[in-house]
C-alpha atoms as an extended CHARMM CRD file, in Angstrom:
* protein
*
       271  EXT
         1         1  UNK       CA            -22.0730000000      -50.0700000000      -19.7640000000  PROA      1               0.0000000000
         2         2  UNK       CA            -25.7570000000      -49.9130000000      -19.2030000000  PROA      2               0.0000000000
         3         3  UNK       CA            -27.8880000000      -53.0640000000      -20.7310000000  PROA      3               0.0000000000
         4         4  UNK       CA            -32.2500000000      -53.4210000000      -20.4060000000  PROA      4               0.0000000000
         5         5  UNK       CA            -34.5810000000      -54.2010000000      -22.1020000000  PROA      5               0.0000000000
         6         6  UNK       CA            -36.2060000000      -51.8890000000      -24.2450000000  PROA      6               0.0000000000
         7         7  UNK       CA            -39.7010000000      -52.1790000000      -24.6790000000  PROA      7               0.0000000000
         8         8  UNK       CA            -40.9490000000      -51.8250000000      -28.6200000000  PROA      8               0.0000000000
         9         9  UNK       CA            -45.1330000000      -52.3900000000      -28.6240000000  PROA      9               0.0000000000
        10        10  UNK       CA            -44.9430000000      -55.2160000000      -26.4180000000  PROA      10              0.0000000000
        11        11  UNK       CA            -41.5490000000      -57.0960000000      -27.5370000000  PROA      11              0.0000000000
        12        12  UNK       CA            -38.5310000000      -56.4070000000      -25.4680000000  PROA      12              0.0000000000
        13        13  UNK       CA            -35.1240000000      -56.0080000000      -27.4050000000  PROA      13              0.0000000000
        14        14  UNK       CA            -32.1760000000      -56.4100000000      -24.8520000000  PROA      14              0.0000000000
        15        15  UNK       CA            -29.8480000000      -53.7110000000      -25.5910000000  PROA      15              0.0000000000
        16        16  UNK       CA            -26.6850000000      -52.1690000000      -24.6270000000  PROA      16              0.0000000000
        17        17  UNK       CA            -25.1510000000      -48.5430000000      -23.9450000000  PROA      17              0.0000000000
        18        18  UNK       CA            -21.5160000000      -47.4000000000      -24.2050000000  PROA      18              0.0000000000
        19        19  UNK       CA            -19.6390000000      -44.3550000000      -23.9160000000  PROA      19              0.0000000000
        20        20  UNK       CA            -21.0130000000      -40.9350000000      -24.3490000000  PROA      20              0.0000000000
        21        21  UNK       CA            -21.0490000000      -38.5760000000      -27.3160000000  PROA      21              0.0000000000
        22        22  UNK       CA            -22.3620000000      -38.9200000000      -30.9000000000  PROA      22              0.0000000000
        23        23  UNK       CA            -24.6790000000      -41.8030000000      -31.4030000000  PROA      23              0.0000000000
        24        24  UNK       CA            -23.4660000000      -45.2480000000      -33.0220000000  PROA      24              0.0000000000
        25        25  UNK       CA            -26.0230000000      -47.7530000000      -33.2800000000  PROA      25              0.0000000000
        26        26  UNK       CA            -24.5880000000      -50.8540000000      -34.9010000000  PROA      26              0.0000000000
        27        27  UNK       CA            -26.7640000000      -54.0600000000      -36.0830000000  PROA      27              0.0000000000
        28        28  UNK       CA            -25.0920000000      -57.5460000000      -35.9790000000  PROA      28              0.0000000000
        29        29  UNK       CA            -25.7940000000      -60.0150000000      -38.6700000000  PROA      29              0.0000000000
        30        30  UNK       CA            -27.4650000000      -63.7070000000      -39.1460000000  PROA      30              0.0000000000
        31        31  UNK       CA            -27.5760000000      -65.7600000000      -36.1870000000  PROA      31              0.0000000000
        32        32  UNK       CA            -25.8330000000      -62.6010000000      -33.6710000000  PROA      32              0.0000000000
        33        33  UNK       CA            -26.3500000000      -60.4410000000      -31.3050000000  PROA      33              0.0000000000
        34        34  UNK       CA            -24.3310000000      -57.5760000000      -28.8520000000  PROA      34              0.0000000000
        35        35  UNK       CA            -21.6730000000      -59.9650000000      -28.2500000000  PROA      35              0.0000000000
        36        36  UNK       CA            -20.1500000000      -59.4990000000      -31.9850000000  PROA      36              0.0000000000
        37        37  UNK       CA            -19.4820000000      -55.8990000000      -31.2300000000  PROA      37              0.0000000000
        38        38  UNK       CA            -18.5490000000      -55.8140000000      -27.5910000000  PROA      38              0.0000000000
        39        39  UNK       CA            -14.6510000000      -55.5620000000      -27.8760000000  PROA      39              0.0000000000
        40        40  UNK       CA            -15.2060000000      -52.8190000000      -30.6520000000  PROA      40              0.0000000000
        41        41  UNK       CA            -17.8610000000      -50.9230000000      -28.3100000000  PROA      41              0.0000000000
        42        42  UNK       CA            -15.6480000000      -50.8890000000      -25.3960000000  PROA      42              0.0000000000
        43        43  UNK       CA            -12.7890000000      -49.1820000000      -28.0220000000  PROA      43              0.0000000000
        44        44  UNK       CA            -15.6980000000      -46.1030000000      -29.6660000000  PROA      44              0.0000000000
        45        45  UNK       CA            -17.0020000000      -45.6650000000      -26.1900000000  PROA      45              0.0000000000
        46        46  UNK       CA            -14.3170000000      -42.5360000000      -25.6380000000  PROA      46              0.0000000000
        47        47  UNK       CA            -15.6140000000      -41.3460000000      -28.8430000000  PROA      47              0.0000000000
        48        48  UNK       CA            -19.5700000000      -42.5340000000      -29.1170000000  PROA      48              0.0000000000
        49        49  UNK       CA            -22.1920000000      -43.5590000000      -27.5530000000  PROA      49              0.0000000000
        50        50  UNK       CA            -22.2730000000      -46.8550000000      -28.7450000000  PROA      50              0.0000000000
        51        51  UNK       CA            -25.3700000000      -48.9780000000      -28.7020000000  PROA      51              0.0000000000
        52        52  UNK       CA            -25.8760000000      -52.8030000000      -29.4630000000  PROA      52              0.0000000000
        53        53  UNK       CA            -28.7610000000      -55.0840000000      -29.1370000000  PROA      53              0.0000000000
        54        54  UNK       CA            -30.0000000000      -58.6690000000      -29.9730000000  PROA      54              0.0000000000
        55        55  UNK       CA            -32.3530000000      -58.7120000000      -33.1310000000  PROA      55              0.0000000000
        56        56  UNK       CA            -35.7570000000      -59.6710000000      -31.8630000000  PROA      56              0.0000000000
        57        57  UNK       CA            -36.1590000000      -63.2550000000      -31.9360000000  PROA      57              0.0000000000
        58        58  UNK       CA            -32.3490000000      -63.3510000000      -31.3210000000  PROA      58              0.0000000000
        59        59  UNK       CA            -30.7980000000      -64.0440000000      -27.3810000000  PROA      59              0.0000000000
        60        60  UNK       CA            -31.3340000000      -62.1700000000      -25.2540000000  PROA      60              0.0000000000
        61        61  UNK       CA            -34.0830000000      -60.4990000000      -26.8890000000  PROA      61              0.0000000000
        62        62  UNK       CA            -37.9910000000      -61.5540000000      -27.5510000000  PROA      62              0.0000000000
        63        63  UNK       CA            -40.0520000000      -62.6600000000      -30.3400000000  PROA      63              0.0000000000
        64        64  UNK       CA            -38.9270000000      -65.3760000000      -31.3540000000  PROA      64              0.0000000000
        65        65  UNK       CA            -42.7430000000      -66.9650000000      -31.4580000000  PROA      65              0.0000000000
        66        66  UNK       CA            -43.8290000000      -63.9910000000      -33.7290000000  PROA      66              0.0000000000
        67        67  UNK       CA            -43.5630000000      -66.4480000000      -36.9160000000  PROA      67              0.0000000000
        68        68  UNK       CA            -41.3980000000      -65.4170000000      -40.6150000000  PROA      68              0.0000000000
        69        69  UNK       CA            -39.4250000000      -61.8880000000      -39.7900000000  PROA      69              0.0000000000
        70        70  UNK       CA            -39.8680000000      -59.2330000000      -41.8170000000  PROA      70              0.0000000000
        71        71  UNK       CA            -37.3090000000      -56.5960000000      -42.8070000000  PROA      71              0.0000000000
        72        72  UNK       CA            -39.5050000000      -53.7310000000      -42.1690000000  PROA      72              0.0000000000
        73        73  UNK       CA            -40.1080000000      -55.0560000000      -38.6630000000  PROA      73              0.0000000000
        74        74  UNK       CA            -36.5340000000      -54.8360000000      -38.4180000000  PROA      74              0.0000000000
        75        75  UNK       CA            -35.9940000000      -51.7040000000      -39.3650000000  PROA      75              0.0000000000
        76        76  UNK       CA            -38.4740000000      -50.5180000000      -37.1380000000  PROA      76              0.0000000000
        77        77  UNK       CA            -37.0150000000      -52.0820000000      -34.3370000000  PROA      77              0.0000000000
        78        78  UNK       CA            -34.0740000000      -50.1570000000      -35.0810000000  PROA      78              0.0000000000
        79        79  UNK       CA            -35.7050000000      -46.4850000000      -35.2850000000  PROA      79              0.0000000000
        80        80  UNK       CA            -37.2870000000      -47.4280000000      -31.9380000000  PROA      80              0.0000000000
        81        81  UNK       CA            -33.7840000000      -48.0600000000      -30.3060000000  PROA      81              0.0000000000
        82        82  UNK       CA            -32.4440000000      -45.0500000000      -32.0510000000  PROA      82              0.0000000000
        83        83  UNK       CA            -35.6360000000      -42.8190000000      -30.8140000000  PROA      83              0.0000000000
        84        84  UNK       CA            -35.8230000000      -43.8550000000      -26.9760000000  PROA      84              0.0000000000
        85        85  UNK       CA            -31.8170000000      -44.3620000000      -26.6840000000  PROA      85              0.0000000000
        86        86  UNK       CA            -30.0400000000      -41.6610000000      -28.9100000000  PROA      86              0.0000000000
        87        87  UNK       CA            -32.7780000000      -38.9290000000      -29.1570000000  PROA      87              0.0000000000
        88        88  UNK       CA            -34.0180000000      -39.3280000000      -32.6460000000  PROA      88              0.0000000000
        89        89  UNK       CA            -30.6070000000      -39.6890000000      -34.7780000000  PROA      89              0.0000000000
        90        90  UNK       CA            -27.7460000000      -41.8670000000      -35.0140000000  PROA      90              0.0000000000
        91        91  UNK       CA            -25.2190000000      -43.1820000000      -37.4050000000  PROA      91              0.0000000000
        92        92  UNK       CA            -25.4970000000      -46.7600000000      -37.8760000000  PROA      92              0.0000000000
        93        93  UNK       CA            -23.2560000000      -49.3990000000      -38.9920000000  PROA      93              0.0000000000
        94        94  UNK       CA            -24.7040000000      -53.0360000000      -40.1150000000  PROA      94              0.0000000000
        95        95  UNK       CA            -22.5920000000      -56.2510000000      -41.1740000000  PROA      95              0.0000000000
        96        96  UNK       CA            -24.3170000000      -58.7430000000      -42.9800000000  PROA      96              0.0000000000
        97        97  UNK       CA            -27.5510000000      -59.2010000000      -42.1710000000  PROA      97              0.0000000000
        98        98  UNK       CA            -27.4720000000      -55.7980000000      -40.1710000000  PROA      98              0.0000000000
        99        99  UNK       CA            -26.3540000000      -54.3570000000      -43.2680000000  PROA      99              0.0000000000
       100       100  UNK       CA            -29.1810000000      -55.4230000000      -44.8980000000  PROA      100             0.0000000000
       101       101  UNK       CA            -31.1940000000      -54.3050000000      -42.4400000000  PROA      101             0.0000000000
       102       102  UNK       CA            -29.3030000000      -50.7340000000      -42.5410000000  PROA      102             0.0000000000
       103       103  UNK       CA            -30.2730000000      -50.5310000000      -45.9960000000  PROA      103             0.0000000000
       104       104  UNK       CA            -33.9790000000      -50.8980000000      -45.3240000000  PROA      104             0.0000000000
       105       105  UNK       CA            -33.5990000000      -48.4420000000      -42.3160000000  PROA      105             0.0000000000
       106       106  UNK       CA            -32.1430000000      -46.3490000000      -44.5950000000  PROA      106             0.0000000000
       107       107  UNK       CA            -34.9890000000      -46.1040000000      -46.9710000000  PROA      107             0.0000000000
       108       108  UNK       CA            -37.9040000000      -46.4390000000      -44.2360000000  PROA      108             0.0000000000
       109       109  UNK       CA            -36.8930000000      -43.9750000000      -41.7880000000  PROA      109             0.0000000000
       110       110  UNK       CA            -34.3010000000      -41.6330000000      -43.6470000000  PROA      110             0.0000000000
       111       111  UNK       CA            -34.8670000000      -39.0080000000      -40.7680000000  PROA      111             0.0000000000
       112       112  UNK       CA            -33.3740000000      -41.6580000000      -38.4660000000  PROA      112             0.0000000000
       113       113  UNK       CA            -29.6270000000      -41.5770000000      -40.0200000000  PROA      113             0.0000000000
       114       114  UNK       CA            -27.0400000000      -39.3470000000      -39.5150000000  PROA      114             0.0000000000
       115       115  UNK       CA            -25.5210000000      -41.8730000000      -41.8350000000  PROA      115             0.0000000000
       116       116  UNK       CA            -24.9230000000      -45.6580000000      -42.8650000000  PROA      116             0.0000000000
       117       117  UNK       CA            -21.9020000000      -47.8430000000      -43.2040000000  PROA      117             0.0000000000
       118       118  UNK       CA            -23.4410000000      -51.0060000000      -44.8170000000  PROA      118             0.0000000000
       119       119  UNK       CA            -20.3950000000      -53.5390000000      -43.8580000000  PROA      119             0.0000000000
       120       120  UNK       CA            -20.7250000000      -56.7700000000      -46.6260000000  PROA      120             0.0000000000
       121       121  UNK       CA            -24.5180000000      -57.1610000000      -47.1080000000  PROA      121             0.0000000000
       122       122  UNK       CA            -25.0930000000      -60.2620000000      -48.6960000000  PROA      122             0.0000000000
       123       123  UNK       CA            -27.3990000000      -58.9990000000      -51.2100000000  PROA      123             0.0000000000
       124       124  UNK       CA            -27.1720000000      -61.3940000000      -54.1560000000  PROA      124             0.0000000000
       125       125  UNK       CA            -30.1860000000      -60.1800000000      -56.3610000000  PROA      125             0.0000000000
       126       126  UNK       CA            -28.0140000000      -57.3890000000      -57.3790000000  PROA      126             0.0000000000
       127       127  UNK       CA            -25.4570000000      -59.6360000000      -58.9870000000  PROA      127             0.0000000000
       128       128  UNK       CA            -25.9530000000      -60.7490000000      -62.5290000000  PROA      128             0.0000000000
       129       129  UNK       CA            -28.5960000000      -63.1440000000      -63.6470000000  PROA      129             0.0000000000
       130       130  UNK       CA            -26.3260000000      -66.7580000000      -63.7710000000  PROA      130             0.0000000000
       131       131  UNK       CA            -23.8830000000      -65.7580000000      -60.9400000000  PROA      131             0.0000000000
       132       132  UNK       CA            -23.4900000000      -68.9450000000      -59.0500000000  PROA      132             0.0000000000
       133       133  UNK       CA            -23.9880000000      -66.5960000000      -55.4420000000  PROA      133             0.0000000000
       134       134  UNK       CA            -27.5720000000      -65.9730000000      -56.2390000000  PROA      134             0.0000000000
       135       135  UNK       CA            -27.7170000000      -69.6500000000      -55.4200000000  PROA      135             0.0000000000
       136       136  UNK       CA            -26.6510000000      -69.1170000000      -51.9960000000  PROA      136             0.0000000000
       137       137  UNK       CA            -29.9090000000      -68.7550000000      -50.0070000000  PROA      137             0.0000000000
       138       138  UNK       CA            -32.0550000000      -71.5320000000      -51.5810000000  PROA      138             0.0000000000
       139       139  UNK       CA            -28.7110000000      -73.8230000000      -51.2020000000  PROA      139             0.0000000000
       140       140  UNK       CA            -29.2240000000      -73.5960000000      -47.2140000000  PROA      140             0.0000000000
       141       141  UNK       CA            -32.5390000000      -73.0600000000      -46.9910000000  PROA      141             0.0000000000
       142       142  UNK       CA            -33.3330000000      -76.7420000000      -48.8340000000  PROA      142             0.0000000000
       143       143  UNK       CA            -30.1790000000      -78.1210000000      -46.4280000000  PROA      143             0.0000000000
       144       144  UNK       CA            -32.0790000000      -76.7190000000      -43.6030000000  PROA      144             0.0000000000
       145       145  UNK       CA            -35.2170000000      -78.3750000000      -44.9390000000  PROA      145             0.0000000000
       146       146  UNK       CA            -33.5800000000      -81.9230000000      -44.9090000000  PROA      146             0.0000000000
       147       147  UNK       CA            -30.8110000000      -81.8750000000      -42.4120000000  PROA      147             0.0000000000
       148       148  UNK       CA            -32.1870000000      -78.9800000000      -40.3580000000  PROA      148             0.0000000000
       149       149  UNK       CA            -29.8020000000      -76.3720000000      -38.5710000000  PROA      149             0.0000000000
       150       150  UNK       CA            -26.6380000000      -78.1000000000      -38.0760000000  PROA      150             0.0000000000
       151       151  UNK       CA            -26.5590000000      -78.8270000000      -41.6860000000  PROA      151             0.0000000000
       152       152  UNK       CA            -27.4520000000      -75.4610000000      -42.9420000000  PROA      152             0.0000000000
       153       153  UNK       CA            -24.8230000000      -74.1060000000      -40.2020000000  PROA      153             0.0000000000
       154       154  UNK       CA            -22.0090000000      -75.8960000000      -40.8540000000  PROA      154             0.0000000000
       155       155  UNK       CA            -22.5060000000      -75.0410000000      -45.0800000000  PROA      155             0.0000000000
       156       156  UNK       CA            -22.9100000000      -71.1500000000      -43.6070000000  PROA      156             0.0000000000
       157       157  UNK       CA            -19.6710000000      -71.6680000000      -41.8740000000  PROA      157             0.0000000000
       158       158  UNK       CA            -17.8390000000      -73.2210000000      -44.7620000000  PROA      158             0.0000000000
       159       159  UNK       CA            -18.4160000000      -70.2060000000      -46.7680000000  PROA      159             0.0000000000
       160       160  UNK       CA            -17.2590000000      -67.7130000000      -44.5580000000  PROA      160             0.0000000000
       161       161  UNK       CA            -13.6760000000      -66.6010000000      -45.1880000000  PROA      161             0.0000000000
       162       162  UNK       CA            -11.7640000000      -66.7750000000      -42.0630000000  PROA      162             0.0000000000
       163       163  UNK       CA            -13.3400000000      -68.7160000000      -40.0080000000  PROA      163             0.0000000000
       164       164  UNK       CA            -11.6740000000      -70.8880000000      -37.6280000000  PROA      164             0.0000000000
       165       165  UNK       CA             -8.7330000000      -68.7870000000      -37.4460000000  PROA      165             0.0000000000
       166       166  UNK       CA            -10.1500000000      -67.2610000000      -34.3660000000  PROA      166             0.0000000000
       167       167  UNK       CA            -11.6970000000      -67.8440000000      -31.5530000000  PROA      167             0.0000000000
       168       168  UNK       CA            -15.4470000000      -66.9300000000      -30.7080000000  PROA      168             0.0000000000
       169       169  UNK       CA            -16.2070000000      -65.5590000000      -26.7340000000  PROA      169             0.0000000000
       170       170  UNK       CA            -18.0170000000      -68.6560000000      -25.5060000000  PROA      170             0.0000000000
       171       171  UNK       CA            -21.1000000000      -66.7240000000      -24.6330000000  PROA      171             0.0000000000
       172       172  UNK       CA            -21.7230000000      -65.2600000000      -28.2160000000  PROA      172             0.0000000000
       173       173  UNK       CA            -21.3570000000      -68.4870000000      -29.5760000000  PROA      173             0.0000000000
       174       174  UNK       CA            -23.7570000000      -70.4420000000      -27.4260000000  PROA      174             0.0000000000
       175       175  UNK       CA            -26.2190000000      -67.5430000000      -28.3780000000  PROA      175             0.0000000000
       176       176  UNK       CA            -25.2530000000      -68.0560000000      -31.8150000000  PROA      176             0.0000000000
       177       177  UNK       CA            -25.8400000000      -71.5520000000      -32.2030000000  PROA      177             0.0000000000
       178       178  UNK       CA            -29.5140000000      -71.0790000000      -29.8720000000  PROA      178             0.0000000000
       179       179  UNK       CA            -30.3510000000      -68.8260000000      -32.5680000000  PROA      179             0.0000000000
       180       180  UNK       CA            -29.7610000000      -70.7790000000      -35.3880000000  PROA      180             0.0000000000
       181       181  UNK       CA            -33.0010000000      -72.4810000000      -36.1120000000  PROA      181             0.0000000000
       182       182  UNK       CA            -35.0540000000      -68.8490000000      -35.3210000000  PROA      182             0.0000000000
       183       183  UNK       CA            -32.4810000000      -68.0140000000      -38.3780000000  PROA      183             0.0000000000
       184       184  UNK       CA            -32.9630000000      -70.3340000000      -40.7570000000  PROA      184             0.0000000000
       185       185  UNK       CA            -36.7270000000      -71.1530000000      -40.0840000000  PROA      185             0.0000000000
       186       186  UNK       CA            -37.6880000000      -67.7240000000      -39.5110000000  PROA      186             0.0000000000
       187       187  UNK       CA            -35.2020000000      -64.7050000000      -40.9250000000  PROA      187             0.0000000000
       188       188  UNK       CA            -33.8050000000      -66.5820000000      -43.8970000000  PROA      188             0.0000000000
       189       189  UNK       CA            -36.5410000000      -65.4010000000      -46.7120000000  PROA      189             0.0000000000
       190       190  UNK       CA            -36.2910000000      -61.7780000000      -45.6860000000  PROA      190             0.0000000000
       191       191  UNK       CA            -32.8290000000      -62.1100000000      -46.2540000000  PROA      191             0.0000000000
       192       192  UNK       CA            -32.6940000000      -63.8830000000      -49.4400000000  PROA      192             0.0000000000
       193       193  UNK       CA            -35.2550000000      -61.8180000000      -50.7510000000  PROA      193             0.0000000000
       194       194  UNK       CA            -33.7320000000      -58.2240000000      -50.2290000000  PROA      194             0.0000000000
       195       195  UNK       CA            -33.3330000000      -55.9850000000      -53.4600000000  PROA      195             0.0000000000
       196       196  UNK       CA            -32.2950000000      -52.1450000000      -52.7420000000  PROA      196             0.0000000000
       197       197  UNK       CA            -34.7920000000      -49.6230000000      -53.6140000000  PROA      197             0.0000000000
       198       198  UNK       CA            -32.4670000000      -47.6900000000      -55.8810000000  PROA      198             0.0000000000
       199       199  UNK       CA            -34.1220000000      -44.5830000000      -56.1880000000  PROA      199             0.0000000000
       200       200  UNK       CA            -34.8480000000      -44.2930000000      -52.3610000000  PROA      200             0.0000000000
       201       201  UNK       CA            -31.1440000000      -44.9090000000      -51.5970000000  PROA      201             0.0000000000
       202       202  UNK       CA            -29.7720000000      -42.8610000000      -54.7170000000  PROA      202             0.0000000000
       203       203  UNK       CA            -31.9830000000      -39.6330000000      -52.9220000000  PROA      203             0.0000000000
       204       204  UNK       CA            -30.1770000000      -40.3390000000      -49.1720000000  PROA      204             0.0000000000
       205       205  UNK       CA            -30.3650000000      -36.9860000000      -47.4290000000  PROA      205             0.0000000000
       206       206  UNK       CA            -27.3520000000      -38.4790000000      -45.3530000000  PROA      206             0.0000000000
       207       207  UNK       CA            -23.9770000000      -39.9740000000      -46.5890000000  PROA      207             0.0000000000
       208       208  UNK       CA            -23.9490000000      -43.9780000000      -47.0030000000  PROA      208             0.0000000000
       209       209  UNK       CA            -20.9640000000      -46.0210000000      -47.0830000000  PROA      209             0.0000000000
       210       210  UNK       CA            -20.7320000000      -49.4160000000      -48.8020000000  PROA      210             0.0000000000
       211       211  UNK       CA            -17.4960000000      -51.8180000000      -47.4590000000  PROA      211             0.0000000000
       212       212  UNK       CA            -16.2060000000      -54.8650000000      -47.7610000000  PROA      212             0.0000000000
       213       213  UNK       CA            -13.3170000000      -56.6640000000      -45.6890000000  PROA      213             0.0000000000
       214       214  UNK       CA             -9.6960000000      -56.8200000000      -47.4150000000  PROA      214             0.0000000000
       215       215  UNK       CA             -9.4790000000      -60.4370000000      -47.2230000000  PROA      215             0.0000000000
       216       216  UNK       CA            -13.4690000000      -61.0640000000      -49.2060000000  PROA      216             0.0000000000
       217       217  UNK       CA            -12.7420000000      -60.1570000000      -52.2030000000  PROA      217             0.0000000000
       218       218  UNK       CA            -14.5940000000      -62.0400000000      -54.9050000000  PROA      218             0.0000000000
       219       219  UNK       CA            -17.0320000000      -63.5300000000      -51.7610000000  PROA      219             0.0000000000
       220       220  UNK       CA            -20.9930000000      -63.6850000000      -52.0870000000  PROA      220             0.0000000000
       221       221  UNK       CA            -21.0440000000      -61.2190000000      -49.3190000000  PROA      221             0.0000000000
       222       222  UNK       CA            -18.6550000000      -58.8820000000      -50.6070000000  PROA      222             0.0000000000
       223       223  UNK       CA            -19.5330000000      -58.0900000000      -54.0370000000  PROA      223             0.0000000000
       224       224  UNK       CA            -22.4470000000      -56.8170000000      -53.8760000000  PROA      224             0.0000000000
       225       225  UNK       CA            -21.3570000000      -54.3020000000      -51.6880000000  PROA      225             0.0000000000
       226       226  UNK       CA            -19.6090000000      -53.0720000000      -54.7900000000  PROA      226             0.0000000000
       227       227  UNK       CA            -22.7660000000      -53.2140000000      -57.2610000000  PROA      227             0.0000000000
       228       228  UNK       CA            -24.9700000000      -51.3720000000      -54.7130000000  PROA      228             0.0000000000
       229       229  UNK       CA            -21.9080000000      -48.7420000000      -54.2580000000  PROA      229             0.0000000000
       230       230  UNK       CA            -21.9130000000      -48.2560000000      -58.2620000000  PROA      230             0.0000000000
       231       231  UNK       CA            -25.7290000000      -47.9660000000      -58.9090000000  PROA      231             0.0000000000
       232       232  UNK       CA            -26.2050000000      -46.1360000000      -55.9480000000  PROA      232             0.0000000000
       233       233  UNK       CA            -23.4960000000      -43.4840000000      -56.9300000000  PROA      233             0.0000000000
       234       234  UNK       CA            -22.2850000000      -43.7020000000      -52.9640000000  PROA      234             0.0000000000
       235       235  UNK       CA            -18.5140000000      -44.7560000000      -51.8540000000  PROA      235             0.0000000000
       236       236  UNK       CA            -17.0420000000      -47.9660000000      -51.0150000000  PROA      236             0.0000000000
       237       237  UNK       CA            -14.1910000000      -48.8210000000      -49.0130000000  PROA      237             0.0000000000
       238       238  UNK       CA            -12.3870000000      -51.4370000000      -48.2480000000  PROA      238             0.0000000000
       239       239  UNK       CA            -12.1520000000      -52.6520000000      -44.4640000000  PROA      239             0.0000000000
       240       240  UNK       CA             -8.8120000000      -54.7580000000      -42.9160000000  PROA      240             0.0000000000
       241       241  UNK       CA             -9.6720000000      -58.5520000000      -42.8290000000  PROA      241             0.0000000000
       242       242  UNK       CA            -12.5660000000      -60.7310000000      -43.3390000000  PROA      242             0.0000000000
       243       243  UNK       CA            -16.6420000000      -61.1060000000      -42.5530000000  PROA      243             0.0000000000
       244       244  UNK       CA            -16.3610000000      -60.5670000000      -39.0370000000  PROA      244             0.0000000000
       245       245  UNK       CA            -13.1110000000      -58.9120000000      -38.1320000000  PROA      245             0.0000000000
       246       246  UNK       CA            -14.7940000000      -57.4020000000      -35.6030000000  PROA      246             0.0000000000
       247       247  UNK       CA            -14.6320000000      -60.7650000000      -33.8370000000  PROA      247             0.0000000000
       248       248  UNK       CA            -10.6210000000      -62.0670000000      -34.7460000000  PROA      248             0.0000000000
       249       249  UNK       CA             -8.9380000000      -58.4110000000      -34.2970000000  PROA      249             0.0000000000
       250       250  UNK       CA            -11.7050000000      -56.1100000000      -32.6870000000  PROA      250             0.0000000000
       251       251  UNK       CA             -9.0320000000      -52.8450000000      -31.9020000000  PROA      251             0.0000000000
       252       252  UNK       CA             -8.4450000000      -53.5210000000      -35.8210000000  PROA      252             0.0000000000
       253       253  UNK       CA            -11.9810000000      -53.3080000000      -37.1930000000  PROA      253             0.0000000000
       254       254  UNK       CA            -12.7920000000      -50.3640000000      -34.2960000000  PROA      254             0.0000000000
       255       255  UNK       CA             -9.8670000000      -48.1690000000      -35.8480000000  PROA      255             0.0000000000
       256       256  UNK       CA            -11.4070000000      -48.4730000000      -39.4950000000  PROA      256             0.0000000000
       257       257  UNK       CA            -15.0120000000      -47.7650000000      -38.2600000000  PROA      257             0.0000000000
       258       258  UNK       CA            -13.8730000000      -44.7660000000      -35.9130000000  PROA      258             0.0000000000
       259       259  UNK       CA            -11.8960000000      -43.5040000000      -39.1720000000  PROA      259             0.0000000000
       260       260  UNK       CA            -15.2820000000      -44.0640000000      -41.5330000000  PROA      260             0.0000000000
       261       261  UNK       CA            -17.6150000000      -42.4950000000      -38.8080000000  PROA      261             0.0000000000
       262       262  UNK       CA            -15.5030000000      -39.4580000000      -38.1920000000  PROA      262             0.0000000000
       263       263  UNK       CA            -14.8270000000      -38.5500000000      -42.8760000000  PROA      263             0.0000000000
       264       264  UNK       CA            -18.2400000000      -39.3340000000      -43.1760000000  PROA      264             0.0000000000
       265       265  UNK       CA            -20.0160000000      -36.9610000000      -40.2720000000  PROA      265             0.0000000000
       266       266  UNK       CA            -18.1160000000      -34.1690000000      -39.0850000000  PROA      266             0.0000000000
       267       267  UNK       CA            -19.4900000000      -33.0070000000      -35.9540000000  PROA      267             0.0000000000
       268       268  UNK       CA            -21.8840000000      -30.3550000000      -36.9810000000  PROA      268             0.0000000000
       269       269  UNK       CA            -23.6910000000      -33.0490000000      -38.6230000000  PROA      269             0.0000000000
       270       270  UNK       CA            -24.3990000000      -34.7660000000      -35.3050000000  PROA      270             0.0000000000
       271       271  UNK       CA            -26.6380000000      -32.0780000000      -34.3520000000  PROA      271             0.0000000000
């Protein structure tokens, strides 16, 4: 493994490389970093060069004093990493937030992908009008206004399936909970206010893959992986376990991905 920081117009990202062969650039969600995929990098490394990073603003990474984040930034972020580590193209795999943020990749810089796996994005706008999940962001966003980030922390954590039943590497979730107010104070809006651009994702010139984890059915952040599946007219599949599987059983969640990134780009695809 080879880890920097890579410089993108004046902000450095830290980053990490794996492995050699097709590129795999995979975005972590709200509040992570690297760490969530460094078990399941270590397993694709024989099969892909695998890269992870910290978000800017997140960790390792900086930008943190840039003020609200924007998804577009984001995205751009993620076309640099792709450009100066992987030569241009990559598939890229997002869970949560990072799927989010795959989606917007997806329809900024099309020319980036090779393709997408968009792993759970919590994209509530695209449920009905009246679901109770479209409540989700403003719930924690006015707990974070009166209790600040341990309140609005401790509600995330309550509605994420799973967790507790495993244990976090105590290095990812020191990060984690350092990154919590830059989360909640900073990256929360873009989040809560992400709607698909339909017709930009329905036109894809690259295969996308909507999933959700076995164990999340019915969840805020596993529905609308299904909606944006259906209006997209793109694939879904169902991953083993819950939100962040890649965390409680990571040669589990590596198996699936290394399954999904194989059916959905053959090699000649790669080139």
């Amino acid at each position: 493994m080879r880890s920097g920081l890579f410089d993108v117009a004046g902000t450095g990202l830290y980053f990490e490389v794996r492995g050699s062969g097709p590129a795999l650039l995979m975005i972590s969600g709200a509040g992570g970093d690297a760490g969530y995929y460094t078990a399941v990098a270590d397993d694709l490394a024989d099969a892909f060069t695998v890269i992870t990073y910290d978000r800017r603003g997140n960790s390792r990474s900086d930008g943190r004093d840039a003020g609200p984040a924007r998804l577009a930034r984001q995205a751009a972020d993620a076309r640099a990493l792709v450009d100066g580590l992987a030569g241009g193209r990559a598939l890229v795999f997002g869970n949560s937030g990072g799927a989010i943020i795959g989606l917007t990749l997806a329809v900024l810089h099309p020319e980036t992908l090779v393709g997408l796996v968009a792993h759970e994005p919590p994209a509530v706008n695209v449920l009905p009008d009246g679901d109770p999940a479209r409540g989700f962001f403003p719930e924690l966003a006015a707990l974070y206004a009166s209790g600040g980030a341990s309140a609005a922390g401790r509600r995330f954590a309550e509605t994420t399936r799973g967790e507790g039943t495993y244990r976090w590497p105590t290095d990812v979730w020191r990060r984690f909970l350092g990154n919590q107010d830059h989360l909640f104070a900073d990256e929360w809006q873009a989040f809560a206010a992400f709607r698909p651009d339909w017709d930009a994702l329905r036109a894809a010139p690259f295969p996308l893959l909507l999933a959700a984890g076995a164990e999340d059915r019915g969840t805020y952040y596993a529905r609308p992986s299904i909606e944006i599946a259906r209006r997209i007219g793109a694939p879904w599949a169902e991953f083993p376990g819950i939100h962040m599987e890649f965390l409680r059983d990571p040669p589990r969640f590596a198996a699936a991905l290394r399954v999904a990134a194989t059916q959905m780009c053959p090699p000649d695809r790669w080139q």
